[in-house]
N, CA, C and O atoms as CSV, one atom per row, in Angstrom:
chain,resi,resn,atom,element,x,y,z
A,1,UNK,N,N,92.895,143.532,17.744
A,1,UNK,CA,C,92.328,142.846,18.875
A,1,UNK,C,C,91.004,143.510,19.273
A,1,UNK,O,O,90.031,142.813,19.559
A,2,UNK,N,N,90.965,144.638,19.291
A,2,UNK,CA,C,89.444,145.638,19.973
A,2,UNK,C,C,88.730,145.625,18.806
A,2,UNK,O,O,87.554,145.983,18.880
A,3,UNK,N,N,89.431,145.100,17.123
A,3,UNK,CA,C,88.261,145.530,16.624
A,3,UNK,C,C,87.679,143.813,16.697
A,3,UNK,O,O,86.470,143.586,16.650
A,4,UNK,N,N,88.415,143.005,16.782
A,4,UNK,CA,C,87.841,141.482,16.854
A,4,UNK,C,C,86.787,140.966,17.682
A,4,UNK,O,O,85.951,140.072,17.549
A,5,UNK,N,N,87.172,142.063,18.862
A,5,UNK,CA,C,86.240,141.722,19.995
A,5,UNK,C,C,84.678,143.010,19.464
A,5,UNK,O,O,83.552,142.918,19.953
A,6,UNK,N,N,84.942,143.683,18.793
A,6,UNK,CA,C,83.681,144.490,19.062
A,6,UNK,C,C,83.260,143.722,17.710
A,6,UNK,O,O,82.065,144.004,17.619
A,7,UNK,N,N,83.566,142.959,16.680
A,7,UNK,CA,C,82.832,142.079,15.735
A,7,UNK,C,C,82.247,141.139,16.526
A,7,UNK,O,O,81.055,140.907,16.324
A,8,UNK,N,N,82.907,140.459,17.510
A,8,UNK,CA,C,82.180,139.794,18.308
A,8,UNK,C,C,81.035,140.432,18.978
A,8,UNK,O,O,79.924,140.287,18.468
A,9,UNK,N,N,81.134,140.951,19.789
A,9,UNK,CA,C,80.077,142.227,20.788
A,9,UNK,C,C,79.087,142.368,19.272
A,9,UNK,O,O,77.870,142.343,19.453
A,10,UNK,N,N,79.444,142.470,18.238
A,10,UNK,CA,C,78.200,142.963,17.058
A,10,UNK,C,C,77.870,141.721,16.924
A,10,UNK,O,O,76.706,141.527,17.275
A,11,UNK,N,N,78.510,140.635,16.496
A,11,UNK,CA,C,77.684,139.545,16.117
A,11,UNK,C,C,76.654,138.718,17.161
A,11,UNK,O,O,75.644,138.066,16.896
A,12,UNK,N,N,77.298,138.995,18.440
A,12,UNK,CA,C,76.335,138.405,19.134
A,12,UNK,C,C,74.494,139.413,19.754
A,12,UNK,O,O,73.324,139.044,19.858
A,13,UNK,N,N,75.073,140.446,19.947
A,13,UNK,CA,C,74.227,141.540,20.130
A,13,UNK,C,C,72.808,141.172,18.608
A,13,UNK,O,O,71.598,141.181,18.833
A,14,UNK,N,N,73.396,140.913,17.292
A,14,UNK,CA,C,72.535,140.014,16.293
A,14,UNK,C,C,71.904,139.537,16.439
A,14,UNK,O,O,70.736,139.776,16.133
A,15,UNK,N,N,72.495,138.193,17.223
A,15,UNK,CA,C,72.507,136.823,17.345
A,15,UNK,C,C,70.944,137.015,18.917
A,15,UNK,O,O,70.105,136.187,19.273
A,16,UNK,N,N,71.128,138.020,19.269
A,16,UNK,CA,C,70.057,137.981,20.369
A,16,UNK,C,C,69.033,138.491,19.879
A,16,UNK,O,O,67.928,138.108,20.263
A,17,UNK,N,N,69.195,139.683,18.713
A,17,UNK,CA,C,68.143,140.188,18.134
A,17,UNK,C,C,67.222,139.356,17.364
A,17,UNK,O,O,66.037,139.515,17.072
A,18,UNK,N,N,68.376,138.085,17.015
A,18,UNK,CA,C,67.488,137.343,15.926
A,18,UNK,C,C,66.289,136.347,17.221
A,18,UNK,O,O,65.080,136.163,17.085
A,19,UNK,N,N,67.057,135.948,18.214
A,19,UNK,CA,C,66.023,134.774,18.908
A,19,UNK,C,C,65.385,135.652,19.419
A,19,UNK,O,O,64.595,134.866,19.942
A,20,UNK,N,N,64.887,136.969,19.854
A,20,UNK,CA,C,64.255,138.091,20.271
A,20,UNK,C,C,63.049,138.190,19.132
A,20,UNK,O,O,61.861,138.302,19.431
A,21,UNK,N,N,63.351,138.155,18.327
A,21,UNK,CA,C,62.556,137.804,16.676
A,21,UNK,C,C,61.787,137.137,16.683
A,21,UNK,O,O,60.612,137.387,16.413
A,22,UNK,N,N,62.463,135.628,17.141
A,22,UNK,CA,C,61.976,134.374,16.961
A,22,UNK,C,C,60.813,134.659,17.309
A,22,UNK,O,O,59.719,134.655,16.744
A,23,UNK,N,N,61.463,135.098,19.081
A,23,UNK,CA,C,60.531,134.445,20.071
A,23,UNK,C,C,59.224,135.243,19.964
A,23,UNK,O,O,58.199,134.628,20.260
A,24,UNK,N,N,59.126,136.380,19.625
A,24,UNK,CA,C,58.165,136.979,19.187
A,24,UNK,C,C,57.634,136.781,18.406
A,24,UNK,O,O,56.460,137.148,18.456
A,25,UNK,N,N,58.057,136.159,17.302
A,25,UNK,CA,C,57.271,135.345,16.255
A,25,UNK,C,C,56.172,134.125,16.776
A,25,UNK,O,O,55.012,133.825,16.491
A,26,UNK,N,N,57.175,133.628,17.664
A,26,UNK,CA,C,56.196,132.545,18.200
A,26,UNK,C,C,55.110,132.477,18.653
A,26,UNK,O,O,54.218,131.667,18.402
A,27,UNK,N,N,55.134,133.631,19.596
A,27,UNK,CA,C,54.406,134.196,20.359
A,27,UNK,C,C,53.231,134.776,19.749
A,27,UNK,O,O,52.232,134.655,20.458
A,28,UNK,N,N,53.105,135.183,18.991
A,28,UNK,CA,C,52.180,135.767,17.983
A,28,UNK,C,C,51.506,134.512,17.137
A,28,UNK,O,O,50.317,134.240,17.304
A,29,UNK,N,N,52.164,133.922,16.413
A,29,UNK,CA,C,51.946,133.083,16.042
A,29,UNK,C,C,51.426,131.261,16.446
A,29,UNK,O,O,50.774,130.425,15.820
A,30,UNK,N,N,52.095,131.262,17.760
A,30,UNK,CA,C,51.595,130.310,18.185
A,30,UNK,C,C,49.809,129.759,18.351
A,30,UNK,O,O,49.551,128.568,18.524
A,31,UNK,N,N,49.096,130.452,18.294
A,31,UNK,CA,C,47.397,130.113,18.318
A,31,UNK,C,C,47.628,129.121,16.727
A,31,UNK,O,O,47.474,127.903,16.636
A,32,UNK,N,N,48.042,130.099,15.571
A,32,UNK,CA,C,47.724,129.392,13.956
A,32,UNK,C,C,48.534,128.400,13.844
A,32,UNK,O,O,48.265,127.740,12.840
A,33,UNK,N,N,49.670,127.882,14.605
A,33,UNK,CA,C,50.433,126.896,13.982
A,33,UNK,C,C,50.130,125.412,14.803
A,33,UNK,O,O,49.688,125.449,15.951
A,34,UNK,N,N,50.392,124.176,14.150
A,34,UNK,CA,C,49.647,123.247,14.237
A,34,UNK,C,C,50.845,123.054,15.878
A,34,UNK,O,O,51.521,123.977,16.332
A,35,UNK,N,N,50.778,121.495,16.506
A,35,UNK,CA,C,51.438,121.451,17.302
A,35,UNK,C,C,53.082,121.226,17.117
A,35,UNK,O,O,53.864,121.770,17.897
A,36,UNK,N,N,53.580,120.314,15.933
A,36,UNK,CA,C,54.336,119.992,14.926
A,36,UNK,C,C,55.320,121.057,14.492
A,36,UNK,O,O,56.520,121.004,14.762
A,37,UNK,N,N,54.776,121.972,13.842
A,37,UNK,CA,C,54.948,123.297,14.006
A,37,UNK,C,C,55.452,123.924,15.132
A,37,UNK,O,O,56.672,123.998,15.281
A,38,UNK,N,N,54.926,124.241,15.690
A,38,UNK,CA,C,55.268,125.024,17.068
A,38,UNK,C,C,56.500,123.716,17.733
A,38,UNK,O,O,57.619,124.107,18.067
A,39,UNK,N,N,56.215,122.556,17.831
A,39,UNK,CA,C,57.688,121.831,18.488
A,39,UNK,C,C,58.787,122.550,17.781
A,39,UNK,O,O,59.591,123.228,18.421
A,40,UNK,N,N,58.861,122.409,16.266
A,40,UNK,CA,C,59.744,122.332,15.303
A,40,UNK,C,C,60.434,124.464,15.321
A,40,UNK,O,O,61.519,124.838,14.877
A,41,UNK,N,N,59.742,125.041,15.733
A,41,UNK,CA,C,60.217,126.387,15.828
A,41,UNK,C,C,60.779,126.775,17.290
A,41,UNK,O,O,61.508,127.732,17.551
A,42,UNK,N,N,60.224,125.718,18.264
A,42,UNK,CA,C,60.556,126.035,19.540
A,42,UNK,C,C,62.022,125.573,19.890
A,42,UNK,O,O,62.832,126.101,20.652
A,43,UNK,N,N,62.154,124.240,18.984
A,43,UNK,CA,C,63.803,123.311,18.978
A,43,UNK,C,C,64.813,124.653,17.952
A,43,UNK,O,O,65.933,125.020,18.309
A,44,UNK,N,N,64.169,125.139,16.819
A,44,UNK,CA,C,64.945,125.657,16.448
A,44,UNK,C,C,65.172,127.049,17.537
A,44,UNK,O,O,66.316,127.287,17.923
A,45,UNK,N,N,64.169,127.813,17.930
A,45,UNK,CA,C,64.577,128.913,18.702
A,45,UNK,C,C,65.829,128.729,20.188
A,45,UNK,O,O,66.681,129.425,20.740
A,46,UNK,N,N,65.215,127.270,20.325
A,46,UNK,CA,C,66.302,126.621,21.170
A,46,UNK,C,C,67.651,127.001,20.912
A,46,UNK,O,O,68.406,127.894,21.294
A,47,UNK,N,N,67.704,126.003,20.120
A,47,UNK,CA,C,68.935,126.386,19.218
A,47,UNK,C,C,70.006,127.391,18.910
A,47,UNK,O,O,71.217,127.290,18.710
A,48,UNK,N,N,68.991,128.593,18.946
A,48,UNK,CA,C,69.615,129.834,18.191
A,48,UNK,C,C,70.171,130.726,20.034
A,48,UNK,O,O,71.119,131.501,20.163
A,49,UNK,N,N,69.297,130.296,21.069
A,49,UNK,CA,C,69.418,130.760,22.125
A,49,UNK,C,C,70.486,130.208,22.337
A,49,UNK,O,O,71.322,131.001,22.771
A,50,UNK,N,N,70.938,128.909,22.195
A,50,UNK,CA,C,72.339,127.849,22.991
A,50,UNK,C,C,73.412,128.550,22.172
A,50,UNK,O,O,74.502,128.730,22.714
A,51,UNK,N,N,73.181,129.047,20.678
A,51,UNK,CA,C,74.262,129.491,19.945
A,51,UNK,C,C,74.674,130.401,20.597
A,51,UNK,O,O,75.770,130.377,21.156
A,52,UNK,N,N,73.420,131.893,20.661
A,52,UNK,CA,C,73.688,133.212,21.589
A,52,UNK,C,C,74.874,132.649,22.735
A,52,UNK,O,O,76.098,132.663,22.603
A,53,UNK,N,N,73.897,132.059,24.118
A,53,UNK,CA,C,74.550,131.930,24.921
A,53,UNK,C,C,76.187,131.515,24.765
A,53,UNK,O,O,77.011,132.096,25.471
A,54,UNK,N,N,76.519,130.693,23.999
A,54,UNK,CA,C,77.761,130.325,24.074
A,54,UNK,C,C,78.580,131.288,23.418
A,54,UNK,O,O,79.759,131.134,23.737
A,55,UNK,N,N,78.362,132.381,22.483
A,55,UNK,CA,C,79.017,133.262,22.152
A,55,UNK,C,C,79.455,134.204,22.900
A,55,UNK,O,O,80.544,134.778,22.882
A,56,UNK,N,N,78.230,134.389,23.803
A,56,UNK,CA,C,78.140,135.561,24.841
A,56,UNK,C,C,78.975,134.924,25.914
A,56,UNK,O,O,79.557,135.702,26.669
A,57,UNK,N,N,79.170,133.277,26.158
A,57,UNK,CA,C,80.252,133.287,27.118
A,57,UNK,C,C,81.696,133.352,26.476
A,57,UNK,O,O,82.712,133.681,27.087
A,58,UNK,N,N,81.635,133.056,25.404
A,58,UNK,CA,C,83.494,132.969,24.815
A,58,UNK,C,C,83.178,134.757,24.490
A,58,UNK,O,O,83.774,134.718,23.414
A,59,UNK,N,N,82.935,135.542,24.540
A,59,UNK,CA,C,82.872,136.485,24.480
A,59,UNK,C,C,83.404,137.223,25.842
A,59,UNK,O,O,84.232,138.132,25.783
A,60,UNK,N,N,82.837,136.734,27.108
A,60,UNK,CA,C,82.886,137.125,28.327
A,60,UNK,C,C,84.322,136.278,28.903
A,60,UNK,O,O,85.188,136.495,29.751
A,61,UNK,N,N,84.051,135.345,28.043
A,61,UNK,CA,C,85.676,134.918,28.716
A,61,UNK,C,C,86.743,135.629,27.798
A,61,UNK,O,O,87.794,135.841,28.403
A,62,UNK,N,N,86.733,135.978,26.708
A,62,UNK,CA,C,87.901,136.920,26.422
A,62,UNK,C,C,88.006,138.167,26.616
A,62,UNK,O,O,88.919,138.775,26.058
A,63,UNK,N,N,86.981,138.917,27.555
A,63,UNK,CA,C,86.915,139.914,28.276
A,63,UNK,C,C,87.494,140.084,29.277
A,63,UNK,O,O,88.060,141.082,29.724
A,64,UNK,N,N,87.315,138.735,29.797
A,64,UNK,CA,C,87.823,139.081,31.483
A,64,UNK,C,C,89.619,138.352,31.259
A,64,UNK,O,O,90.385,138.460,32.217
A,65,UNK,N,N,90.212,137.519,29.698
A,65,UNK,CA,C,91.373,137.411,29.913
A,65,UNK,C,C,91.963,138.775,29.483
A,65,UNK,O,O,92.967,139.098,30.119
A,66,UNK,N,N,91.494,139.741,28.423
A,66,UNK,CA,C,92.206,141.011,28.609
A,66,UNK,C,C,92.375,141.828,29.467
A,66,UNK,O,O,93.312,142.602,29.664
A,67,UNK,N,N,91.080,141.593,30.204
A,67,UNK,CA,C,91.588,142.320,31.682
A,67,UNK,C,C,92.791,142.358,32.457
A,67,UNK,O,O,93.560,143.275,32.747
A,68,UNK,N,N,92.751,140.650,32.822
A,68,UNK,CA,C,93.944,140.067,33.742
A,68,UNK,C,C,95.165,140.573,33.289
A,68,UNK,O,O,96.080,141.010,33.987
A,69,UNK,N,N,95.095,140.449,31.556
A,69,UNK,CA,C,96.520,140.266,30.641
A,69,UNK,C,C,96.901,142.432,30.845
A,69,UNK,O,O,97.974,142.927,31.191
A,70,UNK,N,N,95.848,143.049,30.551
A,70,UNK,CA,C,96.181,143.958,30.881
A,70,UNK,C,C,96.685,144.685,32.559
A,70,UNK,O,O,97.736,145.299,32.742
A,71,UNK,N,N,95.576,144.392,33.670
A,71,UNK,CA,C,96.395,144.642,34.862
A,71,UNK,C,C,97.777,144.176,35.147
A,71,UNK,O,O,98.692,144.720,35.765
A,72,UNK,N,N,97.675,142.719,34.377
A,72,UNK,CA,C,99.055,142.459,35.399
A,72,UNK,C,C,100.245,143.149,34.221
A,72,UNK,O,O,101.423,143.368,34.501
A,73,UNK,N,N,99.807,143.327,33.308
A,73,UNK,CA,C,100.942,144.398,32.486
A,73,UNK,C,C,101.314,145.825,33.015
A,73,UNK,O,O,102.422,146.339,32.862
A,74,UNK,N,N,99.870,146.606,33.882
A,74,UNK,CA,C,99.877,147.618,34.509
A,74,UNK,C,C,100.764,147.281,35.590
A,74,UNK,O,O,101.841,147.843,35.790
A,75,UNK,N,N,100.240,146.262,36.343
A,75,UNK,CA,C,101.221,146.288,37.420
A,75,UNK,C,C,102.825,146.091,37.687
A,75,UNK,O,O,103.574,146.543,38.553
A,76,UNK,N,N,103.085,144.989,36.270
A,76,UNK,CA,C,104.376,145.379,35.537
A,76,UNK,C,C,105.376,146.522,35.433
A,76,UNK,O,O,106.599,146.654,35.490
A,77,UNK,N,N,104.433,147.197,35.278
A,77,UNK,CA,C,105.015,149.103,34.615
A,77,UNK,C,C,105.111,149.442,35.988
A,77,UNK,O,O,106.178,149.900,36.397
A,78,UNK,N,N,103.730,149.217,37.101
A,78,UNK,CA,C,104.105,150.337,38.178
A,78,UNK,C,C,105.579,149.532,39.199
A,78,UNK,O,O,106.302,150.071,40.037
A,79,UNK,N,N,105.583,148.566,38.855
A,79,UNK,CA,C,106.909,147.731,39.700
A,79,UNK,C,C,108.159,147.793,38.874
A,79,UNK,O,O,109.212,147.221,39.157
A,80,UNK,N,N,107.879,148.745,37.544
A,80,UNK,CA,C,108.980,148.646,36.997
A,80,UNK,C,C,109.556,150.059,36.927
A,80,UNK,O,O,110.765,150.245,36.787
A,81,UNK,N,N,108.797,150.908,37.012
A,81,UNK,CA,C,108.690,152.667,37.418
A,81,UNK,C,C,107.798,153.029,38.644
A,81,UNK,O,O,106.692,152.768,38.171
A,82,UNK,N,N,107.637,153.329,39.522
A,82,UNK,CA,C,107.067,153.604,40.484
A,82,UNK,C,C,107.160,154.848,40.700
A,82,UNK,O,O,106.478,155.346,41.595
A,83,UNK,N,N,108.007,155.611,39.944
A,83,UNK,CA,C,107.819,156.907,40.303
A,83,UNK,C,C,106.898,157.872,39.146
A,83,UNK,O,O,106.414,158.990,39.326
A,84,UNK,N,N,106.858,157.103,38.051
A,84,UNK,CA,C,106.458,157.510,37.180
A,84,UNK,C,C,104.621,157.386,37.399
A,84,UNK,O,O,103.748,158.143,36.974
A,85,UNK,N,N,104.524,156.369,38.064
A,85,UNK,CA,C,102.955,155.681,38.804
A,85,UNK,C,C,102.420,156.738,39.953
A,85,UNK,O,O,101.338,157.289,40.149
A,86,UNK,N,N,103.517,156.752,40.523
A,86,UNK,CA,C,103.306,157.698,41.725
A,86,UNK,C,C,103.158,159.321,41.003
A,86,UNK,O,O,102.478,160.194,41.541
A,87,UNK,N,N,103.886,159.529,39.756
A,87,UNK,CA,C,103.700,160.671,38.990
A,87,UNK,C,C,102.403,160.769,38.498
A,87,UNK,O,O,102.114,161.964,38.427
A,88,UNK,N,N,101.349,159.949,38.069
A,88,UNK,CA,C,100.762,160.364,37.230
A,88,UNK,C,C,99.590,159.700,38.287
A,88,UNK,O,O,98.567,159.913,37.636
A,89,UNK,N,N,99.189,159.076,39.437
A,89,UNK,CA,C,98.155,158.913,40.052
A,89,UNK,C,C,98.302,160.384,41.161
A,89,UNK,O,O,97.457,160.550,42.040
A,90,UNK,N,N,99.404,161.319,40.984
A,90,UNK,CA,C,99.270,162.557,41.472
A,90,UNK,C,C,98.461,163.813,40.564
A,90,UNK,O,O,97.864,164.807,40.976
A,91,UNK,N,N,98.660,163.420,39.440
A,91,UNK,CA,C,98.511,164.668,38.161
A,91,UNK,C,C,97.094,164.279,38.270
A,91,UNK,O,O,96.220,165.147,38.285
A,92,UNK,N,N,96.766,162.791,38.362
A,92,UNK,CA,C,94.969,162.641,38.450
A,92,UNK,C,C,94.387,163.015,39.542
A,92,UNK,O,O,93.348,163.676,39.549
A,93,UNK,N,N,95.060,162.590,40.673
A,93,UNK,CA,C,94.134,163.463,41.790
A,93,UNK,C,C,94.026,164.772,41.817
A,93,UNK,O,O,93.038,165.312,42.315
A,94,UNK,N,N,95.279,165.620,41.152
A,94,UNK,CA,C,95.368,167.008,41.244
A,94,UNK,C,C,94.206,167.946,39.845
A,94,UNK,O,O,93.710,169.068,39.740
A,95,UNK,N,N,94.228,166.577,38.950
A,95,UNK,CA,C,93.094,167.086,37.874
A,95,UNK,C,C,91.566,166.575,38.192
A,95,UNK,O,O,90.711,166.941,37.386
A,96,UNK,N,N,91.178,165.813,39.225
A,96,UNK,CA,C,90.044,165.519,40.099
A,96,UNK,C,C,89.821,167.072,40.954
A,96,UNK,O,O,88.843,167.816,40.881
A,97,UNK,N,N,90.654,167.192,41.490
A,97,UNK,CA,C,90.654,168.123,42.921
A,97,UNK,C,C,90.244,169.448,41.808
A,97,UNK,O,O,89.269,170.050,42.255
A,98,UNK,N,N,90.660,169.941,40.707
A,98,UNK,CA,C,90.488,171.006,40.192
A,98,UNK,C,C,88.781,170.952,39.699
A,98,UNK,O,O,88.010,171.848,40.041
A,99,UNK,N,N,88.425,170.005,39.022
A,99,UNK,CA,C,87.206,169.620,38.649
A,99,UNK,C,C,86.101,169.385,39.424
A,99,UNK,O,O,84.953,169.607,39.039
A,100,UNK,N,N,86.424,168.901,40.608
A,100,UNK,CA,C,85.228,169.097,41.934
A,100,UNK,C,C,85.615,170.531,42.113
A,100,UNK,O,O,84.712,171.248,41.681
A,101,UNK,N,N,86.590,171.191,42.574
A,101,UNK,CA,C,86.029,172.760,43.008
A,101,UNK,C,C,86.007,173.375,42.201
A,101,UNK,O,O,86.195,174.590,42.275
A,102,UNK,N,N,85.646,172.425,40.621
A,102,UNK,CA,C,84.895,174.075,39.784
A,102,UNK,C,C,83.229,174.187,39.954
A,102,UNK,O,O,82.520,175.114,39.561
A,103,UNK,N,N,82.894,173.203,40.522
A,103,UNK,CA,C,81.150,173.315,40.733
A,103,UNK,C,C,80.891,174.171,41.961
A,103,UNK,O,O,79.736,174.400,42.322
């Protein structure tokens, strides 16, 4: 599952580098290319941006369902042990409290 999602996170992170490319291509290039031209690179850069974007949201939406799927599993555990919750949000404050008064 984490490595599916960080193929995702890589492919799209790409996918921005490439219209980042583009658009710099264009940009540079836009004075030499006829008008035809420049429509025809601007629809495609289009393009490659609507792809990005929609990756980057099915991306962001299966981010925020592992979240949910994970808290409410956390909260599962602490309603299903509570002492064990109450055990170990003690061992963290007590390994906080040691780490601020070592400065």
């Amino acid at each position: 599952m984490k490595r599916d999602f960080e193929s995702q996170k890589e492919a799209l992170l790409q996918d921005i580098r490439t219209v980042l490319r583009d658009m710099e291509d264009l940009y540079h290039e836009g004075a030499k290319r006829s008008e035809e031209e420049t429509q025809a690179l601007k629809a495609k850069l289009e393009n490659k941006l609507n792809l990005a974007q929609e990756r980057f949201q099915s991306l962001e939406d299966r981010a925020v369902e592992q979240v949910k799927h994970h808290a409410k599993r956390a909260d599962e555990y602490v309603n299903e042990k509570p002492y064990y919750a109450m055990g170990f949000a003690a061992l963290a404050g007590l390994v906080v409290g040691v780490l601020l008064n070592r400065r």
